[in-house]
C-alpha positions in Angstrom: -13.7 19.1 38.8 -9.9 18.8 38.3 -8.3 19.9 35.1 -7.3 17.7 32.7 -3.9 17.9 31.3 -3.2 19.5 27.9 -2.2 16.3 26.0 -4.0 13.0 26.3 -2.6 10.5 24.6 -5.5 7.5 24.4 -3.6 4.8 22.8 -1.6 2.2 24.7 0.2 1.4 21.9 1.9 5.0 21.0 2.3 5.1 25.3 4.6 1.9 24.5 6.6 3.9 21.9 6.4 6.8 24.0 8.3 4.7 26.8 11.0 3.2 24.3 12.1 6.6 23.7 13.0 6.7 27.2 11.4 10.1 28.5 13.4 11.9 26.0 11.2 13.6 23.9 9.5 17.6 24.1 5.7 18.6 24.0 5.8 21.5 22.0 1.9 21.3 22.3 -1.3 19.4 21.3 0.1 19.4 17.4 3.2 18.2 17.5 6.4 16.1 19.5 9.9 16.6 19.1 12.3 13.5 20.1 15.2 15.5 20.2 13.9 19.1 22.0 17.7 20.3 20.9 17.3 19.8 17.0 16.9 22.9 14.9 13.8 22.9 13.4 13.8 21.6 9.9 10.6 22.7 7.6 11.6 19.7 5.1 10.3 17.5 7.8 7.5 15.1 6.0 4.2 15.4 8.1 2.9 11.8 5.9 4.3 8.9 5.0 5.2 8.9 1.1 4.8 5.9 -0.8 7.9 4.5 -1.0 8.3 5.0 3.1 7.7 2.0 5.6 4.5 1.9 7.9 3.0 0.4 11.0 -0.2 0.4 10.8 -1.6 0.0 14.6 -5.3 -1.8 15.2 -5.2 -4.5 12.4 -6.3 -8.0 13.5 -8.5 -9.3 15.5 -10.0 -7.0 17.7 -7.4 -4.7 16.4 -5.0 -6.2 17.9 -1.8 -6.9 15.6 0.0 -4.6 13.4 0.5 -3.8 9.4 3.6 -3.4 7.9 4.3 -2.0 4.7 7.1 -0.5 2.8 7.8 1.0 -0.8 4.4 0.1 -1.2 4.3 -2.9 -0.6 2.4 -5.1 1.8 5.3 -7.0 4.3 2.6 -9.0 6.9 0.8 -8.8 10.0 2.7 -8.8 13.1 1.4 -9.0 16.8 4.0 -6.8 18.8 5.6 -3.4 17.5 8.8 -5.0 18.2 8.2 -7.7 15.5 7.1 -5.0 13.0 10.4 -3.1 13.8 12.4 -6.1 12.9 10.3 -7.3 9.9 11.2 -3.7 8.5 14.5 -3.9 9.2 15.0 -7.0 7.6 12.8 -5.2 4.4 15.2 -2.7 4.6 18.5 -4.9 4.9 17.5 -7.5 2.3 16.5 -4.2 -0.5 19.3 -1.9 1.0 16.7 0.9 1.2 16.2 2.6 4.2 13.1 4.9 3.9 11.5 6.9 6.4 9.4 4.6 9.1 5.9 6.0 10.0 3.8 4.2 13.2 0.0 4.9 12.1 -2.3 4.2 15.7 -5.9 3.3 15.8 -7.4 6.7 15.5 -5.4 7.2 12.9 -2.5 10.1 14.5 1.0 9.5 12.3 3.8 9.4 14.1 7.5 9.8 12.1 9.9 7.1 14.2 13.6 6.0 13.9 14.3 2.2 13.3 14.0 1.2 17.1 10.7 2.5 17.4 12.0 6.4 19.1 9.7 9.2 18.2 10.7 11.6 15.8 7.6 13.6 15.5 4.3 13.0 15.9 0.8 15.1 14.5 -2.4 14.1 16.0 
């Protein structure tokens, strides 16, 4: 029996992220990811989204298949491809000139804080 790796990440949908971000991101271990491995750790870092932040919420649809988008609380649609919820935000965020934090929820539920083009910031699973 061949051992498995450390981290397994099950979702193809946070792989996707995980590939716009272009290999540039650290595993620190099973906990947590750092985008940027050079940043000095900062304890003010949220670890959930707050209520008035933007979400993507992964495995809504049919056969789980689209994605939820909501920001300051509100519900912004149903989109089929990350990219489109990126863009619905953005436009949230343009048209209110609020920019809140953006958080990508996947299907088992893992939170994952993200920049507006969809780069990891940090992840907890």
């Amino acid at each position: 029996m061949r051992d498995l790796p450390k981290f397994h990440i099950e979702s193809n949908t946070l792989k996707k992220l995980l590939k716009k971000a272009d290999g540039n991101f650290f595993l620190h271990d099973q906990e947590q990811m750092d985008y940027d491995p050079n940043a000095p750790h900062d304890d003010d870092t949220p670890t959930q989204p707050d209520e008035e932040d933007c979400v993507i919420q992964a495995g809504i649809g049919t056969l789980g298949s689209g994605y939820g988008v909501s920001c300051g609380g509100k519900f912004i649609g149903k989109f089929p491809e990350v990219d489109d919820a990126l863009t619905a935000i953005k436009n949230w965020q343009d048209k209110n000139k609020f920019f809140p934090n953006i958080w990508f929820i996947n299907d088992h539920g893992n939170r994952s804080l993200i920049d507006n083009k969809g780069n990891i910031i940090k992840s907890w699973v």
